[in-house]
C-alpha positions in Angstrom: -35.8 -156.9 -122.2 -38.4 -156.5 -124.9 -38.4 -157.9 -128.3 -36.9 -156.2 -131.5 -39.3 -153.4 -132.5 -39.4 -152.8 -136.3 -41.1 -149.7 -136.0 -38.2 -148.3 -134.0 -35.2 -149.5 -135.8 -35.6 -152.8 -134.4 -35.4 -156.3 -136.1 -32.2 -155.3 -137.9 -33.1 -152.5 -140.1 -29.2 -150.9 -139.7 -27.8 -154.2 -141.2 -25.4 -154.6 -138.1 -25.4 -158.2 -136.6 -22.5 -157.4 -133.9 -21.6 -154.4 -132.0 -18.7 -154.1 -129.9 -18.2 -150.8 -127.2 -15.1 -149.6 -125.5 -17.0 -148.0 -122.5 -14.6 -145.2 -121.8 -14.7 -142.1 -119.4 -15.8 -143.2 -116.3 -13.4 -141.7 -114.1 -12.9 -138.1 -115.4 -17.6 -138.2 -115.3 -17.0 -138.9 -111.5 -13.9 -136.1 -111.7 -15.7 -133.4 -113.8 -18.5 -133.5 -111.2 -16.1 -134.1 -108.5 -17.0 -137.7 -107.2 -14.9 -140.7 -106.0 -13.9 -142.8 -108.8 -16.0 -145.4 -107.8 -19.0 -143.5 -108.2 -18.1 -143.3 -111.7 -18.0 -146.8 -112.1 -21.2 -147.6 -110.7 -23.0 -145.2 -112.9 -21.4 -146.7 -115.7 -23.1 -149.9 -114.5 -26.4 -148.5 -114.5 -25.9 -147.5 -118.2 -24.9 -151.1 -118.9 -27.9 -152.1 -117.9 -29.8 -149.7 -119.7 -28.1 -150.2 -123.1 -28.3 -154.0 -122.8 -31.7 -153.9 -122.7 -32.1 -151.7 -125.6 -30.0 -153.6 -127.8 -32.1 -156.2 -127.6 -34.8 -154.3 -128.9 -32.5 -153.5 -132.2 -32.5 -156.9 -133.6 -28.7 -157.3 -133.1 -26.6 -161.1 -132.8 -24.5 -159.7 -130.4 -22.9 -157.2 -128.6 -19.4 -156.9 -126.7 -18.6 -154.9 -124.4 -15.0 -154.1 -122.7 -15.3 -154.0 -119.4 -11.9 -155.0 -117.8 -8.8 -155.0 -119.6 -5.4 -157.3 -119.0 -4.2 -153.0 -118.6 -6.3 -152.5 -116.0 -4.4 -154.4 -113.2 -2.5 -151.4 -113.1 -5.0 -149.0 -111.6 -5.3 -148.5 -107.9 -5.9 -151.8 -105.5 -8.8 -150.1 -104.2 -10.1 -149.0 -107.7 -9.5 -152.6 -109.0 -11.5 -153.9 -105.9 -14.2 -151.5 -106.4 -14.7 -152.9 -110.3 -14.5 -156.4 -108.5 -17.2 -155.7 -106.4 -19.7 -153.5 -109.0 -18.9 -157.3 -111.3 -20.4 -159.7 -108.9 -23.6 -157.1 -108.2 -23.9 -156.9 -111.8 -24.1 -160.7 -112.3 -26.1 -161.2 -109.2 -28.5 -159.2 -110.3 -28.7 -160.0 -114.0 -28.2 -163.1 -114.9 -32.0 -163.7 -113.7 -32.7 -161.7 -116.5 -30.3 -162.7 -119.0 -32.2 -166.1 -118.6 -35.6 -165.0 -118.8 -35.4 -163.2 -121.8 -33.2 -166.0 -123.8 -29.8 -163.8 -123.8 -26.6 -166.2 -124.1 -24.0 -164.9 -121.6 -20.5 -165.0 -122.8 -16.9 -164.3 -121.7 -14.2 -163.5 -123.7 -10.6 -163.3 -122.0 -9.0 -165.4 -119.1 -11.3 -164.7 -116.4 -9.9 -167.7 -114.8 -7.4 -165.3 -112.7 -10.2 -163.6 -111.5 -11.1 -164.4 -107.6 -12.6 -168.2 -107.0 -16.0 -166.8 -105.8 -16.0 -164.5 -109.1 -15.1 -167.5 -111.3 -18.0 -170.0 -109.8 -20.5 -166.9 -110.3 -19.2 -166.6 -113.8 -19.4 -170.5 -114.6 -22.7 -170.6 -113.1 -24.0 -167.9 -115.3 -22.3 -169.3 -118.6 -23.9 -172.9 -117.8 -27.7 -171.4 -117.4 -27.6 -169.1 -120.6 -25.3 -171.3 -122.6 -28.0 -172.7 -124.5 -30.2 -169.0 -124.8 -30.5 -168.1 -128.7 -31.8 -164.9 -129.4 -28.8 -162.7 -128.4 -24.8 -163.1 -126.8 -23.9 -160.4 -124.9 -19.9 -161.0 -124.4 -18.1 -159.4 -121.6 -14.2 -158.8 -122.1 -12.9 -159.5 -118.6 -9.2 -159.7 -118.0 -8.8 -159.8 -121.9 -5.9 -158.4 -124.5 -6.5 -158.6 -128.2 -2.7 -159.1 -128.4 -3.0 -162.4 -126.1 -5.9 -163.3 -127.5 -4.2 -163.6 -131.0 -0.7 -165.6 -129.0 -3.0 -168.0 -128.0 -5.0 -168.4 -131.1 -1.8 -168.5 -133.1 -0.4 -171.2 -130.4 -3.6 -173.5 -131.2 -3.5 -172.8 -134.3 -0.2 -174.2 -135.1 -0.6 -177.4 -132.9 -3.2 -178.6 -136.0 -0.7 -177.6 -138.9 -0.5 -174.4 -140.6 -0.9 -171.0 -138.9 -3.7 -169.5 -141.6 -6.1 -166.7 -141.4 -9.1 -169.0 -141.0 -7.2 -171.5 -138.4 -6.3 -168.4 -135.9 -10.5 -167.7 -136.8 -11.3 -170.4 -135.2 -9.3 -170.4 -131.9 -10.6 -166.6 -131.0 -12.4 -166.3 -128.2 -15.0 -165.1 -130.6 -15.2 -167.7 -132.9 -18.4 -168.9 -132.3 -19.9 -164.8 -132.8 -21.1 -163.2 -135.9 -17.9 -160.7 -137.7 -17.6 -157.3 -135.6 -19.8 -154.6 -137.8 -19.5 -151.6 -135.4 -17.4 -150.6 -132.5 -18.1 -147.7 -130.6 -16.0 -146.0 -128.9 -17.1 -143.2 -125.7 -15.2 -140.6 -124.2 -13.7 -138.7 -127.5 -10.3 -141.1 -127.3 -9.6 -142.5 -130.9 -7.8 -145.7 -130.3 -8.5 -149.8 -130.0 -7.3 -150.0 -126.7 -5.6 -153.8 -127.3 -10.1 -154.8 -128.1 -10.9 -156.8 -130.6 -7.5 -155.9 -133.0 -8.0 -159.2 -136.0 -11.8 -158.7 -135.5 -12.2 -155.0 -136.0 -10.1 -155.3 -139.2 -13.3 -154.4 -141.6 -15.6 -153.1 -138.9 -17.1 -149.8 -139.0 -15.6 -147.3 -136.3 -17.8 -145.0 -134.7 -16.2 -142.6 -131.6 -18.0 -140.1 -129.4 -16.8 -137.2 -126.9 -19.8 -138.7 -124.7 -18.2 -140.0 -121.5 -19.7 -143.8 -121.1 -21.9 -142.4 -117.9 -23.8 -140.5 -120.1 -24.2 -142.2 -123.3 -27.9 -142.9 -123.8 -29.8 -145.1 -126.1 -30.6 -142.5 -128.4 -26.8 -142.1 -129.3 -26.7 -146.0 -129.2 -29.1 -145.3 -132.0 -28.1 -142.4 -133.9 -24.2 -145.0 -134.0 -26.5 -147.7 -135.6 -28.4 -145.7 -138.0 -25.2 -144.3 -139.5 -23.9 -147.7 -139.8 -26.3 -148.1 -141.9 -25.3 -145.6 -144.6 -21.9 -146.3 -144.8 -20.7 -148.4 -147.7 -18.7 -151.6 -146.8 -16.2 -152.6 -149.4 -13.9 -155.0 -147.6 -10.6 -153.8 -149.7 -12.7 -153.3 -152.8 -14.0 -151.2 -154.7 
């Protein structure tokens, strides 16, 4: 991962501090070519990779990615196993890097349910980047907005009244900067149950670009129009 590059859009020029992504369109990449499903997948890894390390180069807080929904449980044993199995490469091979290059790991949703070898990776790579400052990159495993905001009401009203800025606190964002941008892949126009009381003034960007293919040019082109659009929060 190199450093922010002001030359390059780097360092913050867009004005976004947190970007959120709903990588969509795996499967119908591997079906439009035709591949297994799980070959799908595992490109969409590789782009992970590749658009992690470039958005560290663009000066952002954070940035969120969706990678496993409370939905997906539904799918396919085998296609569930196959996303199991592309998660514990991923951290295997990562978090050596996450560390080196000062990148705070997060997880947002109960990945608690997740299998016991999973779980002990996980921990261990919260516990070595917890302290890392220059960037969170949050992963939404096993995680509804909907639950998310149950169980941050459900705090909430153990300390007194349920307000706006109580249920703030008990998100499994609260300690990350407000959403600015969420991008969406694939051409579907929808929230998915991501992010729903944290995307309420972010900018929506959507692409027909299946997730497999997205590149960080487009990562780019979604930042730079960010940075044009005029934020008025219910104003004027």
């Amino acid at each position: 991962m190199k450093q922010a590059d002001p030359e390059n859009g780097g360092n913050g020029s867009h004005g976004a501090g947190h970007v959120a992504i709903i990588m969509d369109g795996n499967g119908r990449w591997a079906k439009k070519r035709p591949l297994p499903r799980a070959l799908g997948h595992k490109k969409g890894v590789e782009v992970v990779r590749e658009i992690v390390r470039h958005a560290a180069t663009t000066g952002l807080e954070a940035l969120s990615l969706y990678a496993f929904s409370s939905e997906n449980w539904k799918r396919p044993e085998d296609e569930v196993n196959d996303l199991m199995g592309l998660l514990r490469g991923f951290i295997k091979s990562d978090i050596d890097e996450f560390a080196a290059n000062d990148v705070r790991l997060k997880i947002i949703g109960n990945y608690k349910v997740l299998a016991p070898d999973i779980v002990d990776m996980i921990d261990d790579a919260l516990a070595r980047t917890a302290h890392n400052k220059r960037t969170t990159l949050a992963v939404a495993l096993n995680y509804g907005s909907q639950d998310e905001l149950v169980r941050a009401a459900q705090s909430a009203s153990h300390e007194g009244a349920i307000t706006a800025e109580a249920i703030e606190r008990h998100l499994d964002t609260a300690d990350m900067p407000p959403l600015d941008l969420l991008i969406r892949t694939s051409g579907e126009q929808r929230l998915s149950n991501f992010m729903l009381w944290q995307a309420a003034y972010a900018e929506l960007w959507f692409t027909e670009t299946l997730w497999p293919d997205f590149t960080p040019a487009e990562f780019d082109a979604a930042l730079a129009e960010f940075g044009t659009r005029e934020r008025r929060y219910g104003g004027r």
